[in-house]
Each structure stands twice: as structure tokens, then as C-alpha cells.
Phi, psi and omega in degrees: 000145173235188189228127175243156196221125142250150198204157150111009160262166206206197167235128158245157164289176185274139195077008166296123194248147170225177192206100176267153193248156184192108183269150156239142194219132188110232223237067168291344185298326147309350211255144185237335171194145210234092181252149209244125144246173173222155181217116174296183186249113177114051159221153193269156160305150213223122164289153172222006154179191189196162184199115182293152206267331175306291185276330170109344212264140186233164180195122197220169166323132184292320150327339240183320190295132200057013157265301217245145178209148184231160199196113195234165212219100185277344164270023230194336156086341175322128152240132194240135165231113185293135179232125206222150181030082137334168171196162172272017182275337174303352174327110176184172172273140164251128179238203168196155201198127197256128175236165183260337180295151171271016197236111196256012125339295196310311176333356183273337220218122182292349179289002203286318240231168197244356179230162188208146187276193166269350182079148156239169183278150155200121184251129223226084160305142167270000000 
């Protein structure tokens, strides 16, 4: 099992950036990729991006793409989602979540992935 901590969510203005943190702990060795979602209030959870945990190769939302970049730091266990011009549709709790799957088709769809944090807010004012 691992354990993920997300931390670094906050209240921003609209064009505002934060950089949320996700420590992973426990049996990481297993983890094939590490991925960020969010969930608005009435809304299904939304993938916003993946970062493969080896290589490195990323992939986000079309909602997010050029705005948003995840970036992970492999001595440190660590994953980050850089978030740049905020908007208040970004609003949402965020999490991240680590899978053992190799299929990386899957990675889009939280059912892909087995651990999951606890989320932080991020709330984006206009």
C-alpha cells in the first residue's frame, strides 16, 4: 500500500499560480505512475494530468494543457502540480493518486489507480 499527503492548496485571484505537493510513502516501488485529479462540488471526479513514475512522460486534460505541468522528484518520493493562470472554473479539491498499472490508456480513469490522498482545496476568486 502507499500513502500520498497533498499539501499547497490555497485561495488564489484569477491568473494566479500555486504548486501543489503529493509525498508518497510505503511500498512505492510498485508505483508505475502518479496521477492528478479534481473534483468540483456536484461533480464527478476529473482527471487533470499523469506523470509515468520512471520516465517521466506526462500527460493532462485538455482543460489544463499549457496552463498546468506535473513534475516529480524521485529522490524525494515526491510529485508536484505546477498550476499557472488559475481561472475560477479551476476550483476544485485535488488529489493525487498512484497505480501499479502499466497501461497507460488507463490513467485517465480513477479506477486506474489504488491509493489515493486526502485532497486539498483550491479555490480560484475572480
Amino acid at each position: 500500500q502507499v500513502q500520498l499527503v497533498e499539501s499547497g492548496g490555497g485561495l488564489v485571484q484569477a491568473g494566479g499560480s500555486l504548486r501543489l505537493s503529493c509525498v508518497a510513502s510505503g511500498r512505492t516501488f510498485k508505483t508505475n505512475a502518479m496521477g492528478w485529479f479534481r473534483q468540483a462540488p456536484g461533480k464527478e471526479r476529473e482527471f487533470v494530468g499523469c506523470i509515468t513514475w520512471r520516465t517521466g512522460l506526462t500527460a493532462y486534460s485538455d482543460s489544463v494543457k499549457g496552463r498546468f505541468a506535473i513534475a516529480r522528484d524521485n529522490a524525494k518520493s515526491t510529485v508536484y502540480l505546477i498550476m499557472n493562470d488559475l481561472q475560477p472554473a479551476d476550483t476544485a479539491v485535488y488529489y493525487c493518486a498512484a497505480t501499479n498499472s502499466n497501461l497507460g490508456g488507463s490513467y485517465v480513469f480513477p479506477a486506474a489507480y489504488d491509493s489515493w490522498g486526502q485532497g486539498t482545496q483550491v479555490t480560484v476568486s475572480s
